[in-house]
C-alpha positions as CSV (number, residue, x, y, z in Angstrom):
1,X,75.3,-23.9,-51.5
2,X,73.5,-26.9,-53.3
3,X,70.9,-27.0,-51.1
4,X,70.1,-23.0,-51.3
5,X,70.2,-23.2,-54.9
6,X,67.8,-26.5,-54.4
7,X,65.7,-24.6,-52.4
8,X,65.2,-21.9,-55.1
9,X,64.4,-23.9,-57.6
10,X,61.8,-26.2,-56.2
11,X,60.3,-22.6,-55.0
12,X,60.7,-21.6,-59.0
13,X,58.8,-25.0,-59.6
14,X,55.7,-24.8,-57.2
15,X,55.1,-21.3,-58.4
16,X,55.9,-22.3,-62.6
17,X,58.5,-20.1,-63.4
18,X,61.0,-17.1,-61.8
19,X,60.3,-13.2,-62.9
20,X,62.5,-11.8,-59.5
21,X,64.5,-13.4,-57.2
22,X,65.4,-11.5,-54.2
23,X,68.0,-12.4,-51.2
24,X,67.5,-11.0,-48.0
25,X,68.8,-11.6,-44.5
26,X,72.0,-11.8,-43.1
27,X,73.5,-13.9,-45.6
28,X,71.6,-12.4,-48.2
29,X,72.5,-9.1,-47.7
30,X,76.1,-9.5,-47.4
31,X,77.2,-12.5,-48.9
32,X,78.1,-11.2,-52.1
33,X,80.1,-14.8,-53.1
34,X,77.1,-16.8,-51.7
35,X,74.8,-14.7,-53.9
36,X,77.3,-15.2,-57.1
37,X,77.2,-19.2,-56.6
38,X,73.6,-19.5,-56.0
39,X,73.4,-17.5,-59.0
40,X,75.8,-19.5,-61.2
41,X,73.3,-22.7,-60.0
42,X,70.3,-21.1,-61.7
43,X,72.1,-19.7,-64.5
44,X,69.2,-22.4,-66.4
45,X,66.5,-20.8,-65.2
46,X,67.7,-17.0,-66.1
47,X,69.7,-15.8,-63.3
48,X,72.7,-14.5,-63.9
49,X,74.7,-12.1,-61.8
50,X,77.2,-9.2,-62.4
51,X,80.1,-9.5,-60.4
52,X,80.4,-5.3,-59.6
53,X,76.7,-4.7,-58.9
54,X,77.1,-7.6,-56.7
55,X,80.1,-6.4,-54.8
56,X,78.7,-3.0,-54.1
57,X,74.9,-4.1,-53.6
58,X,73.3,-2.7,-51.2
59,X,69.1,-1.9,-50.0
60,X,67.2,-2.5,-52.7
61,X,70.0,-2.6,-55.8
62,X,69.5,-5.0,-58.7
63,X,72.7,-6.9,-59.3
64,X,71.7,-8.8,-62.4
65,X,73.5,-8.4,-66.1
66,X,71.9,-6.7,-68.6
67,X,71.1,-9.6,-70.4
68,X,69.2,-12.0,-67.6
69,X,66.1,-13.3,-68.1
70,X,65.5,-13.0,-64.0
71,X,65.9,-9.6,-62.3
72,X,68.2,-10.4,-59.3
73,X,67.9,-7.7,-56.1
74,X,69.3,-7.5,-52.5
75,X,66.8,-6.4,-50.3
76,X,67.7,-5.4,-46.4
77,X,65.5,-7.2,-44.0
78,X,63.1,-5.5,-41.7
79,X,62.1,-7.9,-39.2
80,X,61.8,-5.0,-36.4
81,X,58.9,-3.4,-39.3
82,X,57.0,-6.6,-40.0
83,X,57.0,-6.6,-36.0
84,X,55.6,-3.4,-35.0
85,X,53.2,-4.1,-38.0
86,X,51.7,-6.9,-36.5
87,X,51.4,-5.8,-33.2
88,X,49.7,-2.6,-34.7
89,X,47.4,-4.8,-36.7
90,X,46.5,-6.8,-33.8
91,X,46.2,-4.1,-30.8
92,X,44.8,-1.1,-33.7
93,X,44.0,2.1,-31.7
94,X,43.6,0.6,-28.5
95,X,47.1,1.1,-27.4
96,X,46.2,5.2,-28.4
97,X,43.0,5.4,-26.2
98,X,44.1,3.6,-23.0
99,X,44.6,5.8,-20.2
100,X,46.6,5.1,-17.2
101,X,44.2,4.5,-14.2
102,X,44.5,6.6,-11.0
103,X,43.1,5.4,-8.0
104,X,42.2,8.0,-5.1
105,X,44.3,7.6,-2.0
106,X,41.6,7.2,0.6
């Protein structure tokens, strides 16, 4: 957990300051206690965590208190999207337009 919340914070650093953190992932997306003590690491930077949002979190749910500075959400991962995105973004229309070649039997 140290090194998570380490992580985070050197992040929060290089970019001068935290408005949203998100978790995402496997752990992040069902690792309700793993979000709670990475939470309770940056309490100093305005994270803080309620402990029924973050139970029951699910896509796209803000588990933060009312009263933290950060706005804390659990995101689901969509690896397969980010995927099929890239290979759209690489192959455009061209996977649209190709036709199958038939060859005459002589």
């Amino acid at each position: 957990m140290p090194r998570l919340a380490a992580g985070i914070a050197a992040m929060t650093a290089a970019l001068g300051g935290l408005d949203v953190l998100l978790f995402t992932g496997g752990i992040g997306e069902h690792a309700p206690k793993i979000r709670s003590r990475a939470a309770d690491r940056l309490r100093y930077l305005g994270v803080a965590v309620d402990a029924t949002r973050n139970a029951a979190a699910g896509d796209g749910d803000d588990i933060s208190t009312s009263e933290a500075r950060v706005r804390t959400f659990v995101v689901t991962a969509r690896e397969d999207l980010e995927i099929a995105r890239g290979v759209h973004s690489v192959l455009g229309d061209q996977s649209a337009s190709a036709q199958p070649s038939v060859v005459a039997d002589p």
